[in-house]
KETORVEX-816129 format. One record per atom (N, C-alpha, C, CB): residue number from 1; atom name; x, y, z. Coordinates in steps of 0.1 Angstrom, whole numbers. Glycine has a CB too. Example, Ala and Ser with C-alpha at 12.3 -4.5 7.8 and 13.67 -1.06 7.14 Angstrom:
<nodes>
1,N,132,-57,78
1,CA,123,-45,78
1,C,132,-33,78
1,CB,113,-45,90
2,N,128,-22,71
2,CA,137,-11,71
2,C,129,0,79
2,CB,141,-6,57
</nodes>
This chain:
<nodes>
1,N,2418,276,-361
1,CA,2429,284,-368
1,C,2429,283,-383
1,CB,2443,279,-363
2,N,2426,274,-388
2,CA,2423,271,-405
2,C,2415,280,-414
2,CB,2414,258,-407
3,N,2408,292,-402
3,CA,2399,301,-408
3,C,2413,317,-409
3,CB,2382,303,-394
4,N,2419,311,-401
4,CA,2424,324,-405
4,C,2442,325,-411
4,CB,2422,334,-392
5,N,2441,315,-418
5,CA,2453,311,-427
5,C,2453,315,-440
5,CB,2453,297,-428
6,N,2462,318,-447
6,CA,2459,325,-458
6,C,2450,323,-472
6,CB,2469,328,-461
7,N,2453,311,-471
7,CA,2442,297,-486
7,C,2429,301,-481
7,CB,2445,273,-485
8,N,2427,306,-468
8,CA,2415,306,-462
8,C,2405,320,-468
8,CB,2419,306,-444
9,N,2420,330,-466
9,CA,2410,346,-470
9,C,2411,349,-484
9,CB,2417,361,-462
10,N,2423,341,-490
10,CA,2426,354,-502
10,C,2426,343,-520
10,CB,2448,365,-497
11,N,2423,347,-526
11,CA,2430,340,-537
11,C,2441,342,-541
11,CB,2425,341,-547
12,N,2448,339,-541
12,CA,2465,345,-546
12,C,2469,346,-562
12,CB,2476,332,-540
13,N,2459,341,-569
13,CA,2458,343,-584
13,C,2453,358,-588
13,CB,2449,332,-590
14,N,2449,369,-578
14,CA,2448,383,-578
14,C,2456,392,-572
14,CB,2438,387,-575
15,N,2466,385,-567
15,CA,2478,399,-565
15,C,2494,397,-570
15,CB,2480,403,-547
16,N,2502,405,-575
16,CA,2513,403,-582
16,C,2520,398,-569
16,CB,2518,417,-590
17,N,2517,394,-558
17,CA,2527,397,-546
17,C,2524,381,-537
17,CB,2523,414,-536
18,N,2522,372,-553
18,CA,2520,363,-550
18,C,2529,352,-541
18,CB,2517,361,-559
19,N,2539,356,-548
19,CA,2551,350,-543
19,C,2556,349,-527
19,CB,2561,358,-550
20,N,2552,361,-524
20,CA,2554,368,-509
20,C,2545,355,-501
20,CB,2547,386,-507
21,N,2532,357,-501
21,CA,2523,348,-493
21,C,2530,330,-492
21,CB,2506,349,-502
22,N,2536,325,-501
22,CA,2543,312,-501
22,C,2554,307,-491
22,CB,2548,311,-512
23,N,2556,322,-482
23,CA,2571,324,-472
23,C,2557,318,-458
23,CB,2582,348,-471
24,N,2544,318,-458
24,CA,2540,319,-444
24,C,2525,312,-443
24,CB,2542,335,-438
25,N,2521,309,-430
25,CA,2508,304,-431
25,C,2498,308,-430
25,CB,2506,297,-425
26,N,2500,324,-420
26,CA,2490,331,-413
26,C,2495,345,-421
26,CB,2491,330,-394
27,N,2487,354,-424
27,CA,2487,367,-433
27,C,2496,379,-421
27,CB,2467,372,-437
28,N,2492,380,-412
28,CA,2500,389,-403
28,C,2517,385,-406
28,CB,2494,387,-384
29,N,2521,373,-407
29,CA,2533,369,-405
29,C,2541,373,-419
29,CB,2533,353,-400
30,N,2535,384,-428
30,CA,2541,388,-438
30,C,2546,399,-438
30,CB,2536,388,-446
31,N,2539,410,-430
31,CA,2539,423,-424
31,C,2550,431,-423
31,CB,2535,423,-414
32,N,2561,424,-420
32,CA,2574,425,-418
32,C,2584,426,-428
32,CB,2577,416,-411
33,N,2578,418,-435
33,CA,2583,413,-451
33,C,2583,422,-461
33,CB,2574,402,-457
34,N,2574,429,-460
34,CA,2563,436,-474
34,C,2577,440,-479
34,CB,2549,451,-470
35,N,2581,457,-474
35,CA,2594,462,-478
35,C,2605,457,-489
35,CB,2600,461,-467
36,N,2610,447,-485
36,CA,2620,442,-489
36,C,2620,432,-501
36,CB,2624,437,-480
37,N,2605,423,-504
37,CA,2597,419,-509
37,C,2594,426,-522
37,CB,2589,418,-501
38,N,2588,444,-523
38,CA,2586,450,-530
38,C,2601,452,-537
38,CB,2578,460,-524
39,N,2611,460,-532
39,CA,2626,463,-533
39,C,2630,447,-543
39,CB,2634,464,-515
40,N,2627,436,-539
40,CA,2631,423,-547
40,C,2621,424,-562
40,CB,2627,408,-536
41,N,2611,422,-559
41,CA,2602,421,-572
41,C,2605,434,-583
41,CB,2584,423,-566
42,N,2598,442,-577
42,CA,2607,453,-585
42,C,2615,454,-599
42,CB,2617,455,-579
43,N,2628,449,-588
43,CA,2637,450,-602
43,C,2633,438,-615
43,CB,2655,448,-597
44,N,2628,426,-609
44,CA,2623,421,-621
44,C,2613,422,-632
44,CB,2622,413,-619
45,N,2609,436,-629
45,CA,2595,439,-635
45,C,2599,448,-649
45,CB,2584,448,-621
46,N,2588,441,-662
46,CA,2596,443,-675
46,C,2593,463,-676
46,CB,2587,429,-691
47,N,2605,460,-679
47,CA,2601,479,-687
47,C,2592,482,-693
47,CB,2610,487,-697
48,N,2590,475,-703
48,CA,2577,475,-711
48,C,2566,477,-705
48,CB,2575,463,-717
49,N,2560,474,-695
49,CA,2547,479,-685
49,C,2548,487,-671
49,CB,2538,466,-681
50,N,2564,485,-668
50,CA,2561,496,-653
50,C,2573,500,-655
50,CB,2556,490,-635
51,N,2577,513,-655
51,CA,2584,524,-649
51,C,2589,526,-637
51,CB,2577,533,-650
52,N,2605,528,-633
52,CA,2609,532,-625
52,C,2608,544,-624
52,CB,2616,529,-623
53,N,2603,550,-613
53,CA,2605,565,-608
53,C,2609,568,-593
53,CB,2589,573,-610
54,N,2620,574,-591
54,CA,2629,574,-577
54,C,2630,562,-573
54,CB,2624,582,-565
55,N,2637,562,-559
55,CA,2641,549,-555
55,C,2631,541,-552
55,CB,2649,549,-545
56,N,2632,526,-558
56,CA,2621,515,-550
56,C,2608,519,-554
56,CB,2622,515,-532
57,N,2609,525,-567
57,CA,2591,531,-571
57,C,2589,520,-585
57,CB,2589,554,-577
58,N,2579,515,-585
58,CA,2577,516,-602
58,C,2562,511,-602
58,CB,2589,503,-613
59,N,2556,518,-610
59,CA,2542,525,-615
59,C,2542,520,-633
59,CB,2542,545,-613
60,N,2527,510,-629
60,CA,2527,502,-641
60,C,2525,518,-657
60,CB,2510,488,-638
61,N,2528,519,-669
61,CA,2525,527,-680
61,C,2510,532,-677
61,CB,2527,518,-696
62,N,2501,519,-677
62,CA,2487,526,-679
62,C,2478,528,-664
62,CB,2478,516,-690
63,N,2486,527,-652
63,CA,2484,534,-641
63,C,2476,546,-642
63,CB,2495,537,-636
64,N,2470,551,-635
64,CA,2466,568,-632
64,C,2469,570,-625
64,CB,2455,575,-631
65,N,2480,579,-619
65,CA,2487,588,-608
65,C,2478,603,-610
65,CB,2507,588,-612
66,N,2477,610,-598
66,CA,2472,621,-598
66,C,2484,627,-596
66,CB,2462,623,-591
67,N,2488,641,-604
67,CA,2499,654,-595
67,C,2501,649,-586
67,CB,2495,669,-590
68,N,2486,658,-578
68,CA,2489,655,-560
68,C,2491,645,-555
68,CB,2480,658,-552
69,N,2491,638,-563
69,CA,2492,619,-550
69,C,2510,623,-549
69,CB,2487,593,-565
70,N,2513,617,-536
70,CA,2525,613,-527
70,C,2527,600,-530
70,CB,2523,615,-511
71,N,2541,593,-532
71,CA,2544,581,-536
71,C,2555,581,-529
71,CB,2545,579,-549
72,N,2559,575,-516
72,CA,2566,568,-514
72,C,2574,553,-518
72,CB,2563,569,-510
73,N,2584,553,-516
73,CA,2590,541,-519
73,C,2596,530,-505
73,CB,2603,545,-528
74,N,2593,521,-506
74,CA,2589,508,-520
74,C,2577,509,-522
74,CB,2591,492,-518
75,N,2574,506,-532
75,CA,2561,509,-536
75,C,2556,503,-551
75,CB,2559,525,-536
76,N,2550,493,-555
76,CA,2546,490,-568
76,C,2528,493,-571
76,CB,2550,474,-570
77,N,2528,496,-579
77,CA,2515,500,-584
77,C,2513,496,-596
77,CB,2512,513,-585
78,N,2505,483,-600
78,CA,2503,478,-608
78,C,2495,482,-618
78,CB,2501,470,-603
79,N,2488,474,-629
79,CA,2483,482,-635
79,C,2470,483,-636
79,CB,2487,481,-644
80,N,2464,492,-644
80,CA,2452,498,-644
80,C,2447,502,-632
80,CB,2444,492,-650
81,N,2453,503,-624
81,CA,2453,508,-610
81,C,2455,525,-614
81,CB,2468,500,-599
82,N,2445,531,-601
82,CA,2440,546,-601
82,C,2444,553,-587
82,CB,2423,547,-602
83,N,2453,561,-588
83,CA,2456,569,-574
83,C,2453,586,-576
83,CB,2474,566,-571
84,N,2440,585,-569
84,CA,2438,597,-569
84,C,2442,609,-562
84,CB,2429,597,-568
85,N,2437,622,-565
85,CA,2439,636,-559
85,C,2442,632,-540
85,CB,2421,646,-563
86,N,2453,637,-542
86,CA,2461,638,-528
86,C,2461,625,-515
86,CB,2454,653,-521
87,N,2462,615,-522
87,CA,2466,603,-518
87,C,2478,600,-515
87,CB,2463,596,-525
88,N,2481,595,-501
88,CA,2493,596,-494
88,C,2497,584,-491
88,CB,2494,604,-484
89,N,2511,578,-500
89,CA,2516,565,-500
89,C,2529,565,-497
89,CB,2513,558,-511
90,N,2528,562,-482
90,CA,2540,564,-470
90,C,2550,553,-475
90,CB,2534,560,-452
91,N,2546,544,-482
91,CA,2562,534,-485
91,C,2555,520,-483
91,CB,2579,536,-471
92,N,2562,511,-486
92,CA,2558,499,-487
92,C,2548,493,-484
92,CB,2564,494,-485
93,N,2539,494,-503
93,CA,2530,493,-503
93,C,2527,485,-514
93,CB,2526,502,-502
94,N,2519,475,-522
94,CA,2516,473,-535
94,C,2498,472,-534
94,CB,2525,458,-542
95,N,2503,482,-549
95,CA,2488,485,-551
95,C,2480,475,-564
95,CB,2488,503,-556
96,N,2471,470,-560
96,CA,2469,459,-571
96,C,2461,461,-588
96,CB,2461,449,-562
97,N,2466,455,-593
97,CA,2458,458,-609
97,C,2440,462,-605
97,CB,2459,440,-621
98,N,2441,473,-608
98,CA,2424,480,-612
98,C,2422,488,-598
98,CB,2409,465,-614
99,N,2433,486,-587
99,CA,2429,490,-573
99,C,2423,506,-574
99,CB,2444,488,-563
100,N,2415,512,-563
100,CA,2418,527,-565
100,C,2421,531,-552
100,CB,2405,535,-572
101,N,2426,541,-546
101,CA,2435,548,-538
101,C,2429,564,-542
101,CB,2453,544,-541
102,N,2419,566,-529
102,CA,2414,576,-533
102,C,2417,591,-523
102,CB,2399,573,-534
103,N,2407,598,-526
103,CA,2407,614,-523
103,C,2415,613,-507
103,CB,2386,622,-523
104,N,2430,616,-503
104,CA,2433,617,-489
104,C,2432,603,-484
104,CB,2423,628,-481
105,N,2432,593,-495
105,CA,2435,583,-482
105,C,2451,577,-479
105,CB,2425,569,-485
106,N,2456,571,-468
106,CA,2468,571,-470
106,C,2472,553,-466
106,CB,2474,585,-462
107,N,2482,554,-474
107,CA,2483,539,-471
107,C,2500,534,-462
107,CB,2481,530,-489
108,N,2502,529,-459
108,CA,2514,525,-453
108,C,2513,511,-445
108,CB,2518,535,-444
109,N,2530,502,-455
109,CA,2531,488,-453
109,C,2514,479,-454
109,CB,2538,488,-437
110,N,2511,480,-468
110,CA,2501,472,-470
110,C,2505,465,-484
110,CB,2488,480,-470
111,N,2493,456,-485
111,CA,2493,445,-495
111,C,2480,451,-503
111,CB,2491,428,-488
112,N,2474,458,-514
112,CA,2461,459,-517
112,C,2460,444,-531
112,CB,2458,478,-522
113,N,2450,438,-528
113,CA,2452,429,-541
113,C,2443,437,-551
113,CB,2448,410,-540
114,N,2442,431,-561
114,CA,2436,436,-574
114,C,2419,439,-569
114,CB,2437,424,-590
115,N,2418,451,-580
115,CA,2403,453,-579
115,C,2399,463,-563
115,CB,2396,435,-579
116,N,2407,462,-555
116,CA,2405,467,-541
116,C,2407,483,-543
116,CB,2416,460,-530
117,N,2392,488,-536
117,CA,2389,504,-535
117,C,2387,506,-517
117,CB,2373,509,-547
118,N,2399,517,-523
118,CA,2403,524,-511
118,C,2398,539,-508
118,CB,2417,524,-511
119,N,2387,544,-515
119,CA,2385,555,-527
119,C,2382,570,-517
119,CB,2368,549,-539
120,N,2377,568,-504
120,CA,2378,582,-500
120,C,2380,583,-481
120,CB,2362,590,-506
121,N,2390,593,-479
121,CA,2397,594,-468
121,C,2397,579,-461
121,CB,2390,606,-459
122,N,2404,574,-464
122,CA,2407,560,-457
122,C,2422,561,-451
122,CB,2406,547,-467
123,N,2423,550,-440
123,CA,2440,552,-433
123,C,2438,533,-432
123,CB,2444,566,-412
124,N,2449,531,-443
124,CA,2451,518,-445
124,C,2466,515,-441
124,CB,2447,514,-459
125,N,2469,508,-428
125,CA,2483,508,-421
125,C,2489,494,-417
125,CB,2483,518,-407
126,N,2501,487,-422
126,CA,2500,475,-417
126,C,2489,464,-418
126,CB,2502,477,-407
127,N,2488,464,-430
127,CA,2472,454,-434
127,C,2471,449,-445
127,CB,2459,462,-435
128,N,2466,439,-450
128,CA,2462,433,-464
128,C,2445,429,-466
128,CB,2470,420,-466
129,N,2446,435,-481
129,CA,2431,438,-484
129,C,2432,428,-493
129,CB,2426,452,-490
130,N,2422,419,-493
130,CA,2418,407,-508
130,C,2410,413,-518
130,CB,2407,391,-504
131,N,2409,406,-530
131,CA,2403,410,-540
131,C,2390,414,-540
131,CB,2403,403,-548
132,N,2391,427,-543
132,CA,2376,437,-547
132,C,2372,437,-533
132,CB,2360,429,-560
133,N,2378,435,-520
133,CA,2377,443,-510
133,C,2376,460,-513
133,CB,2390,439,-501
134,N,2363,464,-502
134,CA,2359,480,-502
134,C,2356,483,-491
134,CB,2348,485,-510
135,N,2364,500,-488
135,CA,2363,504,-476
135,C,2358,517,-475
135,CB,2373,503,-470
136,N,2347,516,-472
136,CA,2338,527,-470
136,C,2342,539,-465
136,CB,2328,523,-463
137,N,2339,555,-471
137,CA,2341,568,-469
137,C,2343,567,-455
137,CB,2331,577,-475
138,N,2357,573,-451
138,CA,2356,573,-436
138,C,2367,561,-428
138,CB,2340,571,-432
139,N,2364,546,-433
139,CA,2369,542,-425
139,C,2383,536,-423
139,CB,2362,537,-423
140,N,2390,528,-416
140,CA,2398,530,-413
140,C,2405,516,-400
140,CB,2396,543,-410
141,N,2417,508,-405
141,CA,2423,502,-397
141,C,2431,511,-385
141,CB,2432,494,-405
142,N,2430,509,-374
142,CA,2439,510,-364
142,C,2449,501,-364
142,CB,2433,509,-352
143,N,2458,505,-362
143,CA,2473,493,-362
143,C,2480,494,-351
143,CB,2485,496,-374
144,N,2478,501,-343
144,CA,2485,503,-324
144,C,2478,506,-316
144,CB,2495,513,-320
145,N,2480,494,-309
145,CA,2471,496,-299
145,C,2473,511,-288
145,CB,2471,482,-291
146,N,2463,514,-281
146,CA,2464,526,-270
146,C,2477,526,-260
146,CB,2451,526,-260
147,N,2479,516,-257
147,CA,2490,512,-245
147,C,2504,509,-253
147,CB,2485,495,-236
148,N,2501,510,-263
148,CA,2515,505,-270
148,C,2522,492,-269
148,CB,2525,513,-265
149,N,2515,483,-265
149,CA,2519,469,-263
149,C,2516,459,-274
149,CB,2514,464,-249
150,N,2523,448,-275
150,CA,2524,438,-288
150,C,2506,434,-288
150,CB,2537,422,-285
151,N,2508,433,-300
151,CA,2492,430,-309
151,C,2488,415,-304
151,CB,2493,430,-330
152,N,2478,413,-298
152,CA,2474,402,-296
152,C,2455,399,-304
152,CB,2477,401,-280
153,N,2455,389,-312
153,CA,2444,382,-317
153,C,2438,373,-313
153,CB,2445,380,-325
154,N,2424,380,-311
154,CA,2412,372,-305
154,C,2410,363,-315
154,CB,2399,381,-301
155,N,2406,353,-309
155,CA,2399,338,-321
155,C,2392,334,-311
155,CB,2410,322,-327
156,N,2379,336,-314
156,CA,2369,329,-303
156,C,2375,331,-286
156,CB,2367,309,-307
157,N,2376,317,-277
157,CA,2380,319,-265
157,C,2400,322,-264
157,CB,2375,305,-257
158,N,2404,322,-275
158,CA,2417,321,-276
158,C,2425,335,-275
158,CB,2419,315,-288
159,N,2436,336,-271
159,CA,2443,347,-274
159,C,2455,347,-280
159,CB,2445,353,-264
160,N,2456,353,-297
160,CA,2472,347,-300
160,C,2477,355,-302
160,CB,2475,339,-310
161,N,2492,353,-299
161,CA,2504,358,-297
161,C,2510,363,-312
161,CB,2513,347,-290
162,N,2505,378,-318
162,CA,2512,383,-327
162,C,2529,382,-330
162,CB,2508,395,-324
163,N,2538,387,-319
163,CA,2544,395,-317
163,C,2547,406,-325
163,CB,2551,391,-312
164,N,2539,414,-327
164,CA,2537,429,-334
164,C,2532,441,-326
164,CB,2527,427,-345
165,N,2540,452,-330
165,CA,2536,459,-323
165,C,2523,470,-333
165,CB,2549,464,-316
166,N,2525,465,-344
166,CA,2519,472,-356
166,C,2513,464,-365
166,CB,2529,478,-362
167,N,2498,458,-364
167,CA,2492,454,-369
167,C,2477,456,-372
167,CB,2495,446,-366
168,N,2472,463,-383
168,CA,2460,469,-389
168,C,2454,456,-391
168,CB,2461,478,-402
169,N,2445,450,-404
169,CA,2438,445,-404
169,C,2437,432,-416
169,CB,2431,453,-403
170,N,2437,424,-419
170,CA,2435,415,-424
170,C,2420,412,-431
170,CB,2438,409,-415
171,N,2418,421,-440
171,CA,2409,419,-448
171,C,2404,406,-461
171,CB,2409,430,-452
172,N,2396,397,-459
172,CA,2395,385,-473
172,C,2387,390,-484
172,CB,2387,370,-471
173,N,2387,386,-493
173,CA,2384,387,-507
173,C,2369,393,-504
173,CB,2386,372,-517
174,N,2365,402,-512
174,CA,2352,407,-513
174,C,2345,410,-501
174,CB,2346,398,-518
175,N,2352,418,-490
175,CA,2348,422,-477
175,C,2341,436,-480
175,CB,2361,423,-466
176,N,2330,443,-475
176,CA,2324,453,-474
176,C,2327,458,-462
176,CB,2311,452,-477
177,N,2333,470,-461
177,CA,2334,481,-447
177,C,2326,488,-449
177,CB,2346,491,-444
178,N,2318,495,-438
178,CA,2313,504,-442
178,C,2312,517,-435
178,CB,2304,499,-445
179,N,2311,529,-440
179,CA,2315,537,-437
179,C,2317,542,-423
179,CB,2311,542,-444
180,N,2330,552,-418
180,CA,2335,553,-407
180,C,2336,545,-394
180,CB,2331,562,-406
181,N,2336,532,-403
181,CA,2343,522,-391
181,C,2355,524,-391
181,CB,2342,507,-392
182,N,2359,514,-377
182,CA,2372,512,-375
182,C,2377,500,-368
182,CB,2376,521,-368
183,N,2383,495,-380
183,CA,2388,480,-379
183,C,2402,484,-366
183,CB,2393,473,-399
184,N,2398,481,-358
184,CA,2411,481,-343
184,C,2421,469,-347
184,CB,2402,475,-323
185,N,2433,471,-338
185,CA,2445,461,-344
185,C,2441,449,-338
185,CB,2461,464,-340
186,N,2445,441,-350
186,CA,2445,428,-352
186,C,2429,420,-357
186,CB,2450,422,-339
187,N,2424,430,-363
187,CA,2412,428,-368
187,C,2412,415,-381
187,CB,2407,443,-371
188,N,2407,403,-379
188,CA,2408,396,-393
188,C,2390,392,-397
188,CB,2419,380,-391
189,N,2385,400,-409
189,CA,2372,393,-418
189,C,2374,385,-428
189,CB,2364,402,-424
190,N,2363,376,-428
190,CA,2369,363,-437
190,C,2358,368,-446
190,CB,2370,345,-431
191,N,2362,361,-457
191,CA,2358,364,-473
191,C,2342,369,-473
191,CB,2361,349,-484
192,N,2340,381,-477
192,CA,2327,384,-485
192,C,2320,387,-470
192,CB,2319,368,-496
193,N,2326,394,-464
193,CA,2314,399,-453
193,C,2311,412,-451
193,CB,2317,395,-440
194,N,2300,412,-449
194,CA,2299,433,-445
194,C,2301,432,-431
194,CB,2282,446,-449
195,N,2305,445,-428
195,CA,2306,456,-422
195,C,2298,467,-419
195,CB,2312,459,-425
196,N,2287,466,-409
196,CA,2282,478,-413
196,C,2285,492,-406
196,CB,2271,475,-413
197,N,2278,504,-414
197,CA,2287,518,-410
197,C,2289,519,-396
197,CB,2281,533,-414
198,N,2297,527,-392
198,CA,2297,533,-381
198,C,2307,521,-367
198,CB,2279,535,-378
199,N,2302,507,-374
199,CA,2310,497,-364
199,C,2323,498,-357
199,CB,2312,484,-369
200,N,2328,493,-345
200,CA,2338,495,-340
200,C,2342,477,-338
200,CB,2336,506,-328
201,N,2353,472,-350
201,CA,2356,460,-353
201,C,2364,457,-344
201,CB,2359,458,-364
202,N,2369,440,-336
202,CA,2379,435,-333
202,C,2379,422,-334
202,CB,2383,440,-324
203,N,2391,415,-335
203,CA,2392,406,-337
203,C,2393,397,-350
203,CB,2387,404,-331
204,N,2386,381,-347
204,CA,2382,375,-358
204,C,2365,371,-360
204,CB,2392,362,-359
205,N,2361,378,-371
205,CA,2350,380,-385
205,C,2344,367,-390
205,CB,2359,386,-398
206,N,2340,358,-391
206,CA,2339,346,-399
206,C,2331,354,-413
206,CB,2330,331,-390
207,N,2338,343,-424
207,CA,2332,348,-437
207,C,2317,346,-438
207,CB,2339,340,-448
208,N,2312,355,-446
208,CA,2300,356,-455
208,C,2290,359,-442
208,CB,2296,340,-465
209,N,2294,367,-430
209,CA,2286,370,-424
209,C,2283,385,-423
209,CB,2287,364,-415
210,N,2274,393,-415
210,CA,2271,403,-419
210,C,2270,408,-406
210,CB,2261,402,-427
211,N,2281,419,-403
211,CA,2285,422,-387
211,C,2277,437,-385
211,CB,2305,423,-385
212,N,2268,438,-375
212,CA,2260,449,-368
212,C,2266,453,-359
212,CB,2248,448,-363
213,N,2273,446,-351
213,CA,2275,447,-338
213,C,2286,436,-332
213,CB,2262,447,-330
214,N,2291,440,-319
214,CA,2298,425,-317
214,C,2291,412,-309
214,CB,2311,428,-308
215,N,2278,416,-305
215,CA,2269,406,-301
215,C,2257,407,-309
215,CB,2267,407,-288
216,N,2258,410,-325
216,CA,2250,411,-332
216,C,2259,406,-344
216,CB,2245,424,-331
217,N,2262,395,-349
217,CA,2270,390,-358
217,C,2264,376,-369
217,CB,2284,387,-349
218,N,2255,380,-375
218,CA,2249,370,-385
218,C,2253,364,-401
218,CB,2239,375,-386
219,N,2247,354,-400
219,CA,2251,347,-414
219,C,2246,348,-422
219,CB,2251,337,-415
220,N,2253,351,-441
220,CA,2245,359,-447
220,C,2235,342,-455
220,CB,2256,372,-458
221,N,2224,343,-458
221,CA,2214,335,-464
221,C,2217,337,-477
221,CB,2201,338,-461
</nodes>
């Protein structure tokens, strides 16, 4: 279990939403949180670098917002963070310093930390992305399962008890997706691993390895 605790995936010295991760042990067990979390931070955030705009919004000065991008609230977008052409941000979300949020992708109830590109048609739902995490053109967390029943996570022979019914993916720091995968719910990769295109992900990932397949899962040299 030590592998998939949060000291385990993420640095916490790259996302403003540091604070949040100190409430819990395991990254899914924040999920719930995000919302309210954003709505709190928020208001303490100096005028001088982020802007309120409608309710539960504020978007750092030197942000890039496109027109077309959709902004829901709660929602922080930090800075030097890039939200491009027609990007759809359903609500409680923070987007992390330098992040990009690209062409149609849409995000809802996530964590992005800094540096993390989200950059073309992606559906990022109920999930947290670590630093300079990238998700390849196309792909995409699932966050409900087919049957509609609570999220349960594989760990080796184990089966653990989410209780969620809405849980995308758990990405660590410097993970490679690659294009038109699909990370299935309750998917967790540990720091610095690819993904490669086309894969159909579940479960838990161990770091720094390099996933082909699910009986094709090697260590990177």
């Amino acid at each position: 279990m030590e592998e998939l605790k949060i000291c385990s995936l993420y640095n916490l010295e790259e996302t403003i939403a540091a604070e949040l991760f100190s409430t819990a042990l395991y990254p899914w067990e924040l999920l719930p949180k995000i919302g309210d979390f954003i709505k709190k931070l928020g208001e303490t955030l100096p005028a001088d670098k982020y802007e309120k705009r409608g309710e539960n919004i504020w978007i750092a000065h030197n942000a890039i917002v496109s027109p077309s991008a959709f902004i829901g609230g709660p929602c922080i977008i930090d800075e030097e963070a890039e939200i491009r052409h027609c990007a759809f941000i359903r609500g409680n979300a923070v987007v992390g310093k330098g992040a990009v949020v690209g062409n149609s992708t849409e995000l809802k109830n996530v964590i992005l930390f800094n540096k993390v590109q989200v950059p073309h048609y992606n559906y990022v739902g109920d999930s947290i992305l670590g630093f300079k995490a990238h998700m390849g053109a196309g792909s995409i967390t699932s966050n409900v399962k087919s049957d509609k029943t609570l999220v349960v996570l594989r760990y080796g022979g184990e089966k653990i008890e989410t209780g969620l019914k809405k849980f995308g993916a758990m990405l660590g720091d410097c993970v490679e997706v690659g294009c038109n995968s699909v990370l299935n719910p309750g998917t967790i990769i540990g720091k610095e691993t690819n993904i490669y295109p086309t894969s159909s992900v579940r479960g838990f990932i161990p770091k720094s390895s390099i996933y082909k397949s699910s009986d094709n899962i090697v260590k990177k040299i």
